[in-house]
TORNU-698662 format. One record per residue (C-alpha): residue number from 1; residue in three letters; x, y, z. Coordinates in Angstrom, 2 decimals. Layout:
# TORNU-698662
{pt NUM 'ALA' {X Y Z}} ...
END
This chain:
# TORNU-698662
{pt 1 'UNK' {0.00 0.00 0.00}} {pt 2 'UNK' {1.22 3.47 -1.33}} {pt 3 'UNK' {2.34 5.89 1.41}} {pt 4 'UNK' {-0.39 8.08 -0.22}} {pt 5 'UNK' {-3.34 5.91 -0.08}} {pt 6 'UNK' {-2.29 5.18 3.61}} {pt 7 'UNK' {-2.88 9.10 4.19}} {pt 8 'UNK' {-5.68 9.08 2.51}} {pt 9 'UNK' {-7.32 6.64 4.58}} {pt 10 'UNK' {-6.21 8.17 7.81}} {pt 11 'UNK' {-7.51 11.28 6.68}} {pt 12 'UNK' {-10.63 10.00 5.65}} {pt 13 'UNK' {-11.40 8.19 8.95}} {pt 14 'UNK' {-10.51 11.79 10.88}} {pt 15 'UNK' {-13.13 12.80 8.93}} {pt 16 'UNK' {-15.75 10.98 10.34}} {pt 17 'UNK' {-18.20 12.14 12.89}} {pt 18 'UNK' {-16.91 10.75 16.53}} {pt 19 'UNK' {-20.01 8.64 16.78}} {pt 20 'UNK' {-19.49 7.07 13.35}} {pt 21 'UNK' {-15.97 6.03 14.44}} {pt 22 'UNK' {-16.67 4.62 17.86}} {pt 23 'UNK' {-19.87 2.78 16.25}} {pt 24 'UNK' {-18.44 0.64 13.88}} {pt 25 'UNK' {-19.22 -2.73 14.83}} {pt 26 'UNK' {-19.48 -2.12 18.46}} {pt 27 'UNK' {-21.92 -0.42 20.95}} {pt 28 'UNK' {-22.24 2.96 21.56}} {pt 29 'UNK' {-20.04 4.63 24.28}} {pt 30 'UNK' {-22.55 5.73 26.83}} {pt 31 'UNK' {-21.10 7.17 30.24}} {pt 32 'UNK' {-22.10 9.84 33.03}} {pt 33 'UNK' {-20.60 13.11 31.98}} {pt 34 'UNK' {-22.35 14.98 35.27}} {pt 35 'UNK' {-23.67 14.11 38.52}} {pt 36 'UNK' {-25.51 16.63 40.93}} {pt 37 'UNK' {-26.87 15.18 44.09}} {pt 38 'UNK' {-27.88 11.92 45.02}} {pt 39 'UNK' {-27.71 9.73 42.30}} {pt 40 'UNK' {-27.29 6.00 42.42}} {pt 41 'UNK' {-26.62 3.42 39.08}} {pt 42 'UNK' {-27.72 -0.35 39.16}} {pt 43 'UNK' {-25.33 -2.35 36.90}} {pt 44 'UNK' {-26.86 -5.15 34.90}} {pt 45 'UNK' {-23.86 -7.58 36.54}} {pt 46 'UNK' {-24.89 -6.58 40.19}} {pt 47 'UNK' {-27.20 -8.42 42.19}} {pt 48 'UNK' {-31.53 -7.74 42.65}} {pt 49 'UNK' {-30.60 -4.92 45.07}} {pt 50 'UNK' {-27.61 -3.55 45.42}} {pt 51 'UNK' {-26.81 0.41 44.19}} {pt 52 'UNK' {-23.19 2.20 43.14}} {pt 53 'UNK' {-22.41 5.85 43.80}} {pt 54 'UNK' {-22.87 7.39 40.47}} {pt 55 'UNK' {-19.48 9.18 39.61}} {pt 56 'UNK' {-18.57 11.23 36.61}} {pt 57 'UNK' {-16.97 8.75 33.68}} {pt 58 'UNK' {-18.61 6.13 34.58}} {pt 59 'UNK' {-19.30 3.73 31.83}} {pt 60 'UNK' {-22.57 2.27 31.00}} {pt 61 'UNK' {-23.87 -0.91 29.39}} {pt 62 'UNK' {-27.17 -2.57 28.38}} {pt 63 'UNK' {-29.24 -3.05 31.51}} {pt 64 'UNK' {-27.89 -0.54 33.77}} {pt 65 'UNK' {-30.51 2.00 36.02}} {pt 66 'UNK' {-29.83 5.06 36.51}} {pt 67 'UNK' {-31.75 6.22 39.63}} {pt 68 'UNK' {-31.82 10.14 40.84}} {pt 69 'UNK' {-33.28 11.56 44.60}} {pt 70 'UNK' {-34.95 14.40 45.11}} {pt 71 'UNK' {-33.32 17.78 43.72}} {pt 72 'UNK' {-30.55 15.74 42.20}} {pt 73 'UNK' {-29.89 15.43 38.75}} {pt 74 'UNK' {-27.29 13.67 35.87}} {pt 75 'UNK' {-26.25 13.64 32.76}} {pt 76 'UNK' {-26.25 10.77 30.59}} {pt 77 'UNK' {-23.74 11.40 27.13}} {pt 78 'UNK' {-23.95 8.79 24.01}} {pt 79 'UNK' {-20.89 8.65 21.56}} {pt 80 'UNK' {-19.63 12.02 22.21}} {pt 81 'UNK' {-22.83 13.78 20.24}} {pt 82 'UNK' {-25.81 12.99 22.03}} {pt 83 'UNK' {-27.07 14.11 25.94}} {pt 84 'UNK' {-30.06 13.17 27.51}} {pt 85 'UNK' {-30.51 15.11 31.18}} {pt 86 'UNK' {-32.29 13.17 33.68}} {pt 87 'UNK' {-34.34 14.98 36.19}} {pt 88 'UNK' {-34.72 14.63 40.26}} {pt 89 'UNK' {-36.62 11.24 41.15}} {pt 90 'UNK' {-36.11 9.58 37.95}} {pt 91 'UNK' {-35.41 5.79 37.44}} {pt 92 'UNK' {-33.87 5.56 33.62}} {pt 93 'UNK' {-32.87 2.02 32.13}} {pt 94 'UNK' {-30.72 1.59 29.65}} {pt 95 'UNK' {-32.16 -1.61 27.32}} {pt 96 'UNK' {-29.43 -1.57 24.04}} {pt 97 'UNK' {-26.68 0.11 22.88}} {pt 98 'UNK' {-26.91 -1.24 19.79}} {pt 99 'UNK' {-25.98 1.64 17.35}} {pt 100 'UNK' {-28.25 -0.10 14.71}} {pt 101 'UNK' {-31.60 0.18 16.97}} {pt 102 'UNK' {-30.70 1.74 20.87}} {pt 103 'UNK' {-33.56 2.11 23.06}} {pt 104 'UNK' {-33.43 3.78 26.71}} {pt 105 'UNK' {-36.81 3.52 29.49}} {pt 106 'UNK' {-37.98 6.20 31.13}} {pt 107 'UNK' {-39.52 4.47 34.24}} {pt 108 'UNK' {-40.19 7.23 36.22}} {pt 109 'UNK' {-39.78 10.60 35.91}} {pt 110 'UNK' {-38.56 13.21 33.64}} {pt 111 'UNK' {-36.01 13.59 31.09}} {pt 112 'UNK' {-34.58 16.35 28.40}} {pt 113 'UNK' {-32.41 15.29 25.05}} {pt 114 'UNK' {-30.72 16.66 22.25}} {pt 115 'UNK' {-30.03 14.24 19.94}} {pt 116 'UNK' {-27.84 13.99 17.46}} {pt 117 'UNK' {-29.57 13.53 13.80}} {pt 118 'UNK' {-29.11 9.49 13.24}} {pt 119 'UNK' {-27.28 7.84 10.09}} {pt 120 'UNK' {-29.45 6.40 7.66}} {pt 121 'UNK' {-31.29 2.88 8.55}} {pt 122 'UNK' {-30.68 3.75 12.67}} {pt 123 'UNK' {-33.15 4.37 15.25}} {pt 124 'UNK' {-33.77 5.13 18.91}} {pt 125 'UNK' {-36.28 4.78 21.03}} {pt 126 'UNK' {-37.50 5.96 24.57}} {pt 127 'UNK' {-40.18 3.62 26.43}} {pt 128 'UNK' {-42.28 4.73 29.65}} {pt 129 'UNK' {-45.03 2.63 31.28}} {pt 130 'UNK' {-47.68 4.61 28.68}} {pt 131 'UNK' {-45.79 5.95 25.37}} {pt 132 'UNK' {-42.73 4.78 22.63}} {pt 133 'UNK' {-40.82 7.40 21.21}} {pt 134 'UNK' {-39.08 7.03 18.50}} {pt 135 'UNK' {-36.95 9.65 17.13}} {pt 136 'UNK' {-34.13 10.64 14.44}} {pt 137 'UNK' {-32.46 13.52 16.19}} {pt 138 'UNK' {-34.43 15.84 17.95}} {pt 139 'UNK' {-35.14 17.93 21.43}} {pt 140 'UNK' {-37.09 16.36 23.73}} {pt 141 'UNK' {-39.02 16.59 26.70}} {pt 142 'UNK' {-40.39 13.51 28.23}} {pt 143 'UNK' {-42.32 12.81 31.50}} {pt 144 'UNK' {-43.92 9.97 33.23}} {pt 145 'UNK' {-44.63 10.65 36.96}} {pt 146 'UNK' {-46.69 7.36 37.37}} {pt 147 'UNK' {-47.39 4.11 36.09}} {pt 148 'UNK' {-50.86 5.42 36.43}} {pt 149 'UNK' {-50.70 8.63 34.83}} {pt 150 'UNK' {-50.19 9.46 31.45}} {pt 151 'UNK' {-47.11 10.40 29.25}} {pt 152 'UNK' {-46.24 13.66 28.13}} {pt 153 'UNK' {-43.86 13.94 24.84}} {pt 154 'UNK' {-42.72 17.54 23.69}} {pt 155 'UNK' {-40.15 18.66 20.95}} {pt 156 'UNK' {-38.80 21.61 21.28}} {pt 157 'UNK' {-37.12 24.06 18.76}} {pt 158 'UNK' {-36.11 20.68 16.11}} {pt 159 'UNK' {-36.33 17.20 14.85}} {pt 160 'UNK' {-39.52 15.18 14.46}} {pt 161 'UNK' {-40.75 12.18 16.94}} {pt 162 'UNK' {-43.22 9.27 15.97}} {pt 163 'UNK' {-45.50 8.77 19.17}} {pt 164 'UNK' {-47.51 5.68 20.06}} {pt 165 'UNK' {-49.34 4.11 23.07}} {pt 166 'UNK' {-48.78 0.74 24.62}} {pt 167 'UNK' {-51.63 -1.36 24.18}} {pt 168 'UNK' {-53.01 0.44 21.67}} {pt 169 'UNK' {-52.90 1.31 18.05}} {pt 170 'UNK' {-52.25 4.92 16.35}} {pt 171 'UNK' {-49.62 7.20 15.80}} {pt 172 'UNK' {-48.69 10.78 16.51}} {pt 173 'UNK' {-46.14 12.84 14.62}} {pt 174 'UNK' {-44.81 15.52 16.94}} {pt 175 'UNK' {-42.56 18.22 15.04}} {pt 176 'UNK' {-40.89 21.55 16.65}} {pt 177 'UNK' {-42.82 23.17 19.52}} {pt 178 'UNK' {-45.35 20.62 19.66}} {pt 179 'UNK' {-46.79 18.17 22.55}} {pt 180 'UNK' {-48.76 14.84 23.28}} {pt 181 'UNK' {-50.65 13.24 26.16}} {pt 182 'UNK' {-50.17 9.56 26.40}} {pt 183 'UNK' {-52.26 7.27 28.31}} {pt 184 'UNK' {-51.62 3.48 27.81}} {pt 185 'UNK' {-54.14 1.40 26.08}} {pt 186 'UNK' {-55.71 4.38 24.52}} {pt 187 'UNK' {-54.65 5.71 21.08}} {pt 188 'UNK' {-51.81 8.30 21.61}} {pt 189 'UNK' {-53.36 12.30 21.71}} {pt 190 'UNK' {-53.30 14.80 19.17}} {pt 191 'UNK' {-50.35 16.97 18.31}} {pt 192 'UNK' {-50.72 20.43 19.95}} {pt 193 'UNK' {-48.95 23.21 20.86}} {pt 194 'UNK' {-46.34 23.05 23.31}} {pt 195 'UNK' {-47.63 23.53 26.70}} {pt 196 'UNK' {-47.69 21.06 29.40}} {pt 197 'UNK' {-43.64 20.63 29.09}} {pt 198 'UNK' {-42.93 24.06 28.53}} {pt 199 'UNK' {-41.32 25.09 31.11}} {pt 200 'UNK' {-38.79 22.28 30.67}} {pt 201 'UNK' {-37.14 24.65 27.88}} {pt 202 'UNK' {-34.93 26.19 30.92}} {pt 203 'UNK' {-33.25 22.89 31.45}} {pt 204 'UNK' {-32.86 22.81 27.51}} {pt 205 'UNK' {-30.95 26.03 27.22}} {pt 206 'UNK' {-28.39 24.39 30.05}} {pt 207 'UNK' {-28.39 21.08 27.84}} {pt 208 'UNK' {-27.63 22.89 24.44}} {pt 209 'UNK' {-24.50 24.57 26.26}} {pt 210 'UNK' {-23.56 20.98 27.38}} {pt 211 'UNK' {-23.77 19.76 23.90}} {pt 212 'UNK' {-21.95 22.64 22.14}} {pt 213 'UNK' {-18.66 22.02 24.96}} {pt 214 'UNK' {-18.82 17.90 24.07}} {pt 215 'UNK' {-15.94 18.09 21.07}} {pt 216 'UNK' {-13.63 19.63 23.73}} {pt 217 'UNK' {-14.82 17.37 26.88}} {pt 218 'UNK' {-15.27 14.08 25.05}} {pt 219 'UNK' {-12.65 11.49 24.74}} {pt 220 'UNK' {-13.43 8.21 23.09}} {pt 221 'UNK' {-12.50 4.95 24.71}} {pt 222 'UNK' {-11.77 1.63 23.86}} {pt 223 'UNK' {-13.93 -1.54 24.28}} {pt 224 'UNK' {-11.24 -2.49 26.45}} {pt 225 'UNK' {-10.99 0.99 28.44}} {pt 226 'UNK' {-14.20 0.94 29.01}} {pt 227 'UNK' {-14.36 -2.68 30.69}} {pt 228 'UNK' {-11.46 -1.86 32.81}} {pt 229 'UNK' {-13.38 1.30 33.91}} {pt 230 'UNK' {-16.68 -0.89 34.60}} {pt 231 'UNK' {-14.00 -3.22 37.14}} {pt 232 'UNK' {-13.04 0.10 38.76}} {pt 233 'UNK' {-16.13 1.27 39.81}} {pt 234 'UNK' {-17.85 -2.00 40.10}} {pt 235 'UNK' {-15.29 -2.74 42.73}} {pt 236 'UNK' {-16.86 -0.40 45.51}} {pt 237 'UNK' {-18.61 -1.31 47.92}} {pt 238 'UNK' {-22.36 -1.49 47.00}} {pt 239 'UNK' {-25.58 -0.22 48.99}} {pt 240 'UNK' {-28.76 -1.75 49.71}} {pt 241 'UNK' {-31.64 0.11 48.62}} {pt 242 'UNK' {-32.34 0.94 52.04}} {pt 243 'UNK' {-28.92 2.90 52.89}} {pt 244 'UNK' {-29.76 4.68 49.27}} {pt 245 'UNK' {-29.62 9.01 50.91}} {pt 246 'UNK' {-31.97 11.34 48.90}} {pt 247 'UNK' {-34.44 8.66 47.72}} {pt 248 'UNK' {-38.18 8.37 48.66}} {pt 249 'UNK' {-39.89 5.86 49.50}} {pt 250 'UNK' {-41.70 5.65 45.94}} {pt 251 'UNK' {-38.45 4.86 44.06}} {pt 252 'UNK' {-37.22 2.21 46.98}} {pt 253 'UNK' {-39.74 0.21 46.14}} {pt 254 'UNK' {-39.83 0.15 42.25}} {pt 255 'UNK' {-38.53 -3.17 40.30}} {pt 256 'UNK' {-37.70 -3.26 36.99}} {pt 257 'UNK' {-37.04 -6.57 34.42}} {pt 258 'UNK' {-33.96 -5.41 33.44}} {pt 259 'UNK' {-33.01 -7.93 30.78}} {pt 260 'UNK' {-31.48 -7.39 27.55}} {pt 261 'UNK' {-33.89 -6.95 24.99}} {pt 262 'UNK' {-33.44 -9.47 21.92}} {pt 263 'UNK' {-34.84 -9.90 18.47}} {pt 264 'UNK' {-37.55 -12.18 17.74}} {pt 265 'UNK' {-35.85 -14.00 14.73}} {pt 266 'UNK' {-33.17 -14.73 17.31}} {pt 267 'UNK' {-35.14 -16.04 19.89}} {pt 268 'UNK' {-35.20 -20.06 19.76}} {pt 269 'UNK' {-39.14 -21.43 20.05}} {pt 270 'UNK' {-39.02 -24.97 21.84}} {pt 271 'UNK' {-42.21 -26.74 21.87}} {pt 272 'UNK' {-43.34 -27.28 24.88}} {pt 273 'UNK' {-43.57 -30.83 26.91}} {pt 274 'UNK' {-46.86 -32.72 26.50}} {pt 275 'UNK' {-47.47 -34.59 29.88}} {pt 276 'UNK' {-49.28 -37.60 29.69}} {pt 277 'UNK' {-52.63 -36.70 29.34}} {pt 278 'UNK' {-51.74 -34.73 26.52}} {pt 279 'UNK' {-49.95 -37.79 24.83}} {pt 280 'UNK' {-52.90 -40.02 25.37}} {pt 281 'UNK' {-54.91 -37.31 23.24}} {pt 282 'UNK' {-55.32 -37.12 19.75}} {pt 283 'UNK' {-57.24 -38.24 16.39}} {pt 284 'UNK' {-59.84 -41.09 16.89}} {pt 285 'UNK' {-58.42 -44.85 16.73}} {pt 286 'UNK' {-60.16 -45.57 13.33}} {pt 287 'UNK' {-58.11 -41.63 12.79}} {pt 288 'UNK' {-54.87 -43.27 13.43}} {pt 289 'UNK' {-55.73 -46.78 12.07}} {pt 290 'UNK' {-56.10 -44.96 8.54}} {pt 291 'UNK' {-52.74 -42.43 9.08}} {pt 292 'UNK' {-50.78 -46.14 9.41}} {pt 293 'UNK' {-50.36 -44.97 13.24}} {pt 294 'UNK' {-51.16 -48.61 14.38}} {pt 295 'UNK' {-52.00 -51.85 13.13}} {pt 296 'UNK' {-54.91 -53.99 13.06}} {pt 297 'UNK' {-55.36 -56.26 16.10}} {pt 298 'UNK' {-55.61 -59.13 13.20}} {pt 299 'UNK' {-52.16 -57.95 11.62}} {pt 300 'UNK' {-50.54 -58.15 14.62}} {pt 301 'UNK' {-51.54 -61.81 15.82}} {pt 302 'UNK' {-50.67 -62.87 12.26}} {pt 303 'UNK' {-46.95 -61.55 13.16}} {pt 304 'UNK' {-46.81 -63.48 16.18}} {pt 305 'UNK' {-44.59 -66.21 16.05}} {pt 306 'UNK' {-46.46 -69.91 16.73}} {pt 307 'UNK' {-46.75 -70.36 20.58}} {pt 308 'UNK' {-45.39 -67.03 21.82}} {pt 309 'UNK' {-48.38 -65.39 24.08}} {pt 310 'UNK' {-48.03 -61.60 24.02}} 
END
């Protein structure tokens, strides 16, 4: 290979958004870029009930909770061009980092994003107990303060997000300073002026200034560094949901299935086990005599050899 061509190719990959580098065939780099109060993450590795300190840098995978007390707050960055702010009293799951098809849960809560515009044939999604979000790159504003309450979706200034309801059909198509209501089980709401989340635009401001300091803050990392950093903090000493300071009651209590999500093509059906009064059913004997299942009481007495009793 020409010394040329060898530039060329360096130059080339320079070139290349920080997101598209870090993404190729791997997961995206998601870490804490800011913690503000009590905030607590439960790793996917740890055990039913057991909390971390959350500390700035710390690396996140597929599985993790992030889980904020009251008046707290954190920051949550994805490959270097994306931020999602979580509010006080918020329980946020991270299901996959897949770059192809990421999707975060909002469990409780409140969160505001900026995300960076997608590459062609990628998606993300945000889940709460009511409303999917999918989106493309956009500002958002999402709330859920209750499995029994509704959703509320907002976009702010740009960027488009398709809205629908769990257990329900419909869509919504939200574009700049527009809001829905989503209850679960009925059809999403209407698009309409932003309202309800409107005062959430403060936060916004503070997360576009974030966003605009990430090419000087962000480093990438390695698979690798990023595993050793996982060891690091994984090795402190965990709490029990109990000893967690600046968390209600309300949170305490909430459980989540925190397992990674996977594709149906790639899920393997088994059949399941027929007992035995399962085996003993099935077509009439006449059925069976005619499908060759068994043989004539006659046929098989012919078979039998001269003296032998069955």
């Amino acid at each position: 290979m020409s010394g040329l061509f060898r530039t060329f190719l360096a130059c080339a990959a320079l070139s290349l958004p920080a997101h598209a580098q870090e993404e190729s065939g791997d997961e995206l780099d998601a870490r804490l870029t800011r913690v503000e109060g009590a905030v607590y993450v439960h790793t996917s590795t740890g055990s039913e009930e057991e909390f971390l300190p959350a500390e700035e840098d710390m690396s996140l995978e597929a599985g993790d909770l992030v889980r904020t007390g009251s008046g707290a707050s954190a920051e949550v960055t994805l490959g270097g061009d994306s931020i999602i702010e979580l509010g006080p009293d918020t329980d946020f799951i991270v299901d996959s980092l897949a770059p192809e098809e990421s999707g975060f849960r909002l469990g409780i809560g409140s969160l505001v994003a900026k995300i960076q515009a997608l590459l062609e044939g990628r998606r993300m999604d945000f889940h709460t107990h009511a409303a999917v979000c999918s989106v493309r790159g956009t500002e958002l504003a999402l709330t859920q303060e209750g499995d029994d309450q509704p959703a509320h979706v907002g976009v702010f200034d740009e960027g488009r997000v398709s809205v629908r309801s769990r257990g329900a059909d419909g869509e919504t198509l939200l574009g700049p300073g527009q809001e829905a209501e989503v209850r679960r089980g009925l059809p999403p709401g209407k698009a309409r002026r932003l309202k309800a989340l409107l005062g959430r635009k403060g936060r916004l401001a503070f997360v576009r200034q974030r966003h605009s300091s990430l090419p000087s803050r962000w480093k990438p990392r390695s698979p690798q560094e990023r595993r050793a950093l996982r060891m690091k903090f994984g090795g402190r000493k965990p709490l029990r949901p109990e000893q967690l300071k600046g968390i209600g009651e309300k949170l305490r209590q909430r459980r989540y299935d925190r397992s990674k999500p996977r594709r149906p093509s790639l899920q393997r059906k088994n059949p399941p086990r027929r007992g035995p009064e399962q085996r003993l059913k099935g077509p009439p004997p006449k059925e069976r005599l005619k499908q060759g299942g068994q043989k004539r009481p006659q046929e098989r007495q012919r078979r039998q050899k001269p003296g032998k009793r069955r």
